[in-house]
C-alpha positions in Angstrom: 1.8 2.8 -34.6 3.4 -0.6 -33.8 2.2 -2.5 -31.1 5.3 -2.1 -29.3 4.8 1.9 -29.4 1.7 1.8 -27.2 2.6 1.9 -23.1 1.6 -0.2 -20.9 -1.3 1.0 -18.5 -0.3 1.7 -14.8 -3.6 0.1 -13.1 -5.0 2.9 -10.6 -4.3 2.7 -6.8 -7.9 1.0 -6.1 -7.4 -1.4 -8.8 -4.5 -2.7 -6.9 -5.6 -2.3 -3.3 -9.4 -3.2 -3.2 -8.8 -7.2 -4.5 -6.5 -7.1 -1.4 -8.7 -5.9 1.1 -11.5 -8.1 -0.6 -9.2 -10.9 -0.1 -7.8 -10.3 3.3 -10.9 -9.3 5.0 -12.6 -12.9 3.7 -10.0 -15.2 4.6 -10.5 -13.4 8.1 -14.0 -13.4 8.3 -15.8 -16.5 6.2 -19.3 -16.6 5.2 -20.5 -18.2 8.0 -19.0 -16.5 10.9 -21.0 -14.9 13.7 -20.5 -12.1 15.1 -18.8 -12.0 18.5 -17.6 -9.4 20.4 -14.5 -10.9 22.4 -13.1 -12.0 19.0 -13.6 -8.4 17.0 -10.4 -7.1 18.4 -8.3 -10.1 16.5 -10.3 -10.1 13.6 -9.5 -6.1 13.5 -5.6 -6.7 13.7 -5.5 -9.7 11.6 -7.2 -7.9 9.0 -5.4 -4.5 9.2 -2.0 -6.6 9.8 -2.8 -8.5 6.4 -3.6 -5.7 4.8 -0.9 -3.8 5.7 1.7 -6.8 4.6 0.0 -7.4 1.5 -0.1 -3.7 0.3 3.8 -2.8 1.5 4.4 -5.9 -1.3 3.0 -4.0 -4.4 5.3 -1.6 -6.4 3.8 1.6 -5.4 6.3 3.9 -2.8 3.7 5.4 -0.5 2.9 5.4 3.0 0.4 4.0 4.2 -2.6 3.6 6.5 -5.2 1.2 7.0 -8.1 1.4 9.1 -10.9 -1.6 10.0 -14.3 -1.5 11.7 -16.4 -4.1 12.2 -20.2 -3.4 13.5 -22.8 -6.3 14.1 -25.9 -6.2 11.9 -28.3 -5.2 14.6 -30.3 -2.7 12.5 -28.4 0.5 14.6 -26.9 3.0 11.9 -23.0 3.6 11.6 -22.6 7.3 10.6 -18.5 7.8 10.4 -16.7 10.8 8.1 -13.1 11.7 7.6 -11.3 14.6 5.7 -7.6 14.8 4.6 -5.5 17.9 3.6 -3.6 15.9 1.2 -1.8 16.0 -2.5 -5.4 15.6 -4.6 -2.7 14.6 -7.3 -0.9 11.9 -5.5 -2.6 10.6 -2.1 -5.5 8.4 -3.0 -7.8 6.2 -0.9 -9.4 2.7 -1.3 -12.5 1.6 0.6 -14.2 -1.9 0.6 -17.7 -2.9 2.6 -18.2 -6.5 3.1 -21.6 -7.4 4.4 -21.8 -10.7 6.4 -24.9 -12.6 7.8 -24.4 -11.1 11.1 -21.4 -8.5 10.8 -20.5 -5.7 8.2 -16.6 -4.8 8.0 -15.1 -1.4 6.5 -12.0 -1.6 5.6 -10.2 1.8 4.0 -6.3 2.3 3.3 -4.9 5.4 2.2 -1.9 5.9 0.6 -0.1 9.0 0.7 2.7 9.7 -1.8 6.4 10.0 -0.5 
């Protein structure tokens, strides 16, 4: 089989999305920041706006839906769950935890096929 024969592999739907989020969600909030309550509702939209601008870029026709939360590292437990009636074949998910000194953000997008 020539080397020309073999396709090209279509990188899965969290190997595209997660370096976004990754990247997004740290040019938000650095290494160093504190956490701070008046400021968690920008840091939410700039990182789900980002997100969402970064993602409608790739070559993938899906809609989609992100969702951020940021808690404080305080020691209290974060106990969240969702469930989806969705295509198991088609809509996917993505979901990246950064841990900060002070702050932990979740960041999850789903992408549901069109």
């Amino acid at each position: 089989m020539a080397q020309e024969d073999i396709p090209e592999r279509i990188p899965t739907f969290e190997e595209e999305v997660s370096p976004i989020l990754k990247e997004v969600v740290d040019s938000v909030i650095g290494p160093n920041t504190t956490y701070n309550h008046s400021k968690v509702g920008v840091w939410v939209n700039q990182i789900v706006e980002g997100c969402m601008k970064e993602i409608r870029a790739l070559p993938m026709p899906r809609k989609y839906i992100v969702n951020c939360t940021i808690l404080q590292q305080n020691g209290a437990g974060l106990h969240a769950a969702t469930s989806c009636f969705w295509d198991n074949e088609a809509d996917t998910s993505c979901t990246c935890t950064r841990s900060y000194k002070t702050l932990v953000v979740i960041t999850t997008v789903y992408g549901l096929q069109l």
